[in-house]
C-alpha distance (Angstrom), angle and dihedral (degrees) to the residues before:
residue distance angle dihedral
X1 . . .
X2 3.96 . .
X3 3.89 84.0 .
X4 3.54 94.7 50.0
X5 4.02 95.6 41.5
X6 3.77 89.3 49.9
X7 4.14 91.6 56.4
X8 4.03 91.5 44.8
X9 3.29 88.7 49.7
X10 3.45 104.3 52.7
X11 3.64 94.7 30.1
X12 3.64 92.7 -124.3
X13 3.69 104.0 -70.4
X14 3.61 106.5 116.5
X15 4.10 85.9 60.5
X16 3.61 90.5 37.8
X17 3.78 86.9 55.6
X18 4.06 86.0 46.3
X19 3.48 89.2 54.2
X20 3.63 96.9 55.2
X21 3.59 98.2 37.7
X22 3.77 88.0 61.1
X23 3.59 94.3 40.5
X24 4.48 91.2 55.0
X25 4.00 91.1 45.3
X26 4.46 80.9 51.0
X27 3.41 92.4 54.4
X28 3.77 141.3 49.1
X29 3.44 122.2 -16.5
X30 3.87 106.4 -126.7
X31 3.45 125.7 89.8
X32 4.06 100.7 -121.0
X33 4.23 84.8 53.3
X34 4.17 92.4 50.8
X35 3.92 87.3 42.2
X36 4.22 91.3 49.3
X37 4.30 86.7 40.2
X38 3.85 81.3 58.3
X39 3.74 99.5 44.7
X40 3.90 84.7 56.2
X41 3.74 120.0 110.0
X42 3.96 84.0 -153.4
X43 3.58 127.7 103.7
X44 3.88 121.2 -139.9
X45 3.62 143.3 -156.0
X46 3.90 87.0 -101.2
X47 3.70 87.7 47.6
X48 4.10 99.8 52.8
X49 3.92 86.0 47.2
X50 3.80 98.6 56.1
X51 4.08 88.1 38.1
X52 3.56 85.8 57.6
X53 3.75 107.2 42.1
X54 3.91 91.5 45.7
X55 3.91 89.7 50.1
X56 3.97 88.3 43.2
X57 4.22 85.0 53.9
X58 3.62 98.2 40.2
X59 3.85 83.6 57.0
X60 3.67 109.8 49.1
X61 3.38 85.8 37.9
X62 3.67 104.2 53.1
X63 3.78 86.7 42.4
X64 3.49 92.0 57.9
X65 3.78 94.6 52.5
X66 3.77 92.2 44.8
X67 3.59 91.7 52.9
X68 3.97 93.3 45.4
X69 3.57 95.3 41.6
X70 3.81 107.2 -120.4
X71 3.92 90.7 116.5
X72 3.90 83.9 130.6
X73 3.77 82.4 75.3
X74 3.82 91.3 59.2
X75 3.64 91.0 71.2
X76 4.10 97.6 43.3
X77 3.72 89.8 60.8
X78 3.64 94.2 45.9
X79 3.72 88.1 57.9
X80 3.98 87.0 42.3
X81 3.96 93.4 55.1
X82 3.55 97.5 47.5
X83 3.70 89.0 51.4
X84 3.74 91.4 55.0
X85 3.89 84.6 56.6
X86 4.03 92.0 59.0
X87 3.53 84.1 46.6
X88 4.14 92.8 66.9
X89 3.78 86.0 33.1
X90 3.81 89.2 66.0
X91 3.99 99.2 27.6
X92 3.76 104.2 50.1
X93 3.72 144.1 53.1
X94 3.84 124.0 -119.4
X95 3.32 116.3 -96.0
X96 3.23 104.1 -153.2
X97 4.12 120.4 74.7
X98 3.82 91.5 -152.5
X99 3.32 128.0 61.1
X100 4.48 119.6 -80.6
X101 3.61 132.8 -178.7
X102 3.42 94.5 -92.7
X103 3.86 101.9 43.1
X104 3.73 96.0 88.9
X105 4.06 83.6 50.9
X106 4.14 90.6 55.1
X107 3.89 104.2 40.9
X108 3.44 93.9 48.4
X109 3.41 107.6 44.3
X110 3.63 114.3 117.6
X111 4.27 132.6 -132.5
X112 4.42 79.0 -120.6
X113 3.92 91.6 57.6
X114 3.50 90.0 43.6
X115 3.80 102.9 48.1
X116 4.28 88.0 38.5
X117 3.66 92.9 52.5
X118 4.13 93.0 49.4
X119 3.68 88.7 44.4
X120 3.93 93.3 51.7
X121 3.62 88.2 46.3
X122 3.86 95.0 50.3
X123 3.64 97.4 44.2
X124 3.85 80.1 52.5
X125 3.52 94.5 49.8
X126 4.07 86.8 49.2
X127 3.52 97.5 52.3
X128 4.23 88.5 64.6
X129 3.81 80.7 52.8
X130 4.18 122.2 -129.5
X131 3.48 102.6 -22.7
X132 3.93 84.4 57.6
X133 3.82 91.0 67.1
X134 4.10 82.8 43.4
X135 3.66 85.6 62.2
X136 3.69 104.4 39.3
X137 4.10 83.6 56.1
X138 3.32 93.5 55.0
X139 3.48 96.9 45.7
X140 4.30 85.4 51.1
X141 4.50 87.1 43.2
X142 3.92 81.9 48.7
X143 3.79 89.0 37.7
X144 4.39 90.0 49.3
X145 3.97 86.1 57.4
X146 3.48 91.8 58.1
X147 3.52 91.6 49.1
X148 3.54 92.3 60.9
X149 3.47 100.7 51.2
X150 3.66 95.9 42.9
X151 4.09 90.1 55.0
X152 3.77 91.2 42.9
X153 4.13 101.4 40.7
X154 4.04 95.7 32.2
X155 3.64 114.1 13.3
X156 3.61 98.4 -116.4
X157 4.21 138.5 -31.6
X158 3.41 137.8 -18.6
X159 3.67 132.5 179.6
X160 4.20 85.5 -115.0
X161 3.86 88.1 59.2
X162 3.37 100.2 39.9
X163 3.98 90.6 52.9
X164 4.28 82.8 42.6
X165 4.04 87.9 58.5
X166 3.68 92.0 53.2
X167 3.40 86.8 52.5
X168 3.37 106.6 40.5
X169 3.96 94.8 41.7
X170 4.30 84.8 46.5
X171 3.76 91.6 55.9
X172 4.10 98.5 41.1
X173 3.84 89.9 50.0
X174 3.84 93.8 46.8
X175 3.81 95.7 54.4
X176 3.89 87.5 50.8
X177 3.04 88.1 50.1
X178 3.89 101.2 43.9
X179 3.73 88.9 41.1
X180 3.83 90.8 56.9
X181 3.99 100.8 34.7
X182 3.43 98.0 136.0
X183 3.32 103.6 44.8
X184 3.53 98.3 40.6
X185 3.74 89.9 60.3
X186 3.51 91.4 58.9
X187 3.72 100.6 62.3
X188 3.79 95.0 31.9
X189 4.19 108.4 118.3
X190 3.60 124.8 25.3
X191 3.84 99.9 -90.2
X192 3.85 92.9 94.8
X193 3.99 88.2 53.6
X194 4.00 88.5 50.6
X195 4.24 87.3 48.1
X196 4.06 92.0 55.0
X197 3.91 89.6 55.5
């Protein structure tokens, strides 16, 4: 149900932009060729795989959570990977020299939306005590990779990658998560801080 939710919800477009993004970085290796890859309705080969490995992820690990009962963390790194995308929004040009979907979204975003969406995310982050800054850093470490490779293998941000960072970042954080369940719930809050002094 949280699988299905999350698609409705977003329409689709953050694993549409998955799709693509895997489907560019399969194919040619200029920039113009990833950029047209992306502006096709088509999906690949490279684009089934990553559909299927994120869903795969997202399941076992949101199972695992469920099961362990840290699904309070499920909505933390939500938050945290839909920072990460305001984070490109505001750091990058857009790649594109036509107009996207998402290129009203990135010139007009404003220093305000910016700084209230960070500080929303932070306070978040806060309220699940230390560990949620731990998590919202490696979201931005995981989110600085990206970054990288967007600059390098497309010359900036689209709407597809922007949607393939939520994803990406969503699915990395989960498995920590899920891997770490147990644990994790132990230090999550600020009560285990108060017991050490």
């Amino acid at each position: 149900m949280l699988l299905i939710t999350q698609v409705i919800l977003t329409r689709g477009l953050h694993l549409d932009g998955l799709a693509d993004w895997a489907d560019a970085l399969g194919g040619k290796s200029d920039k113009t060729t990833r950029l047209a890859i992306m502006k096709d309705p088509r999906v690949g080969a490279f684009g089934v795989i990553a559909l299927v490995t994120v869903f795969l992820a997202k399941w076992v690990a949101l199972e695992r959570m469920l099961s362990m009962g840290s699904f309070i963390w499920i909505v933390f790194i939500m938050v945290i990977s839909r920072d990460m995308m305001v984070v490109l929004m505001t750091t990058l040009p857009y790649a594109r020299s036509e107009e996207g979907m998402a290129s009203p979204f990135i010139k007009d975003i404003s220093p305000g939306q910016k700084i209230g969406a960070h500080i929303f995310c932070l306070f978040l982050c806060l309220m699940a005590g230390p560990i949620g800054l731990v998590f919202y850093g490696l979201g931005w470490v995981i989110t600085r990779f990206l970054k990288a490779s967007y600059v390098s293998c497309f010359g900036g941000i689209t709407g597809d990658l922007l949607g393939a960072t939520n994803e990406i970042v969503e699915m990395i954080l989960l498995m920590i998560c899920a891997a770490n369940a147990s644990l994790i719930l132990d230090f999550t809050g600020w009560d285990w801080v108060q017991a050490l002094m």
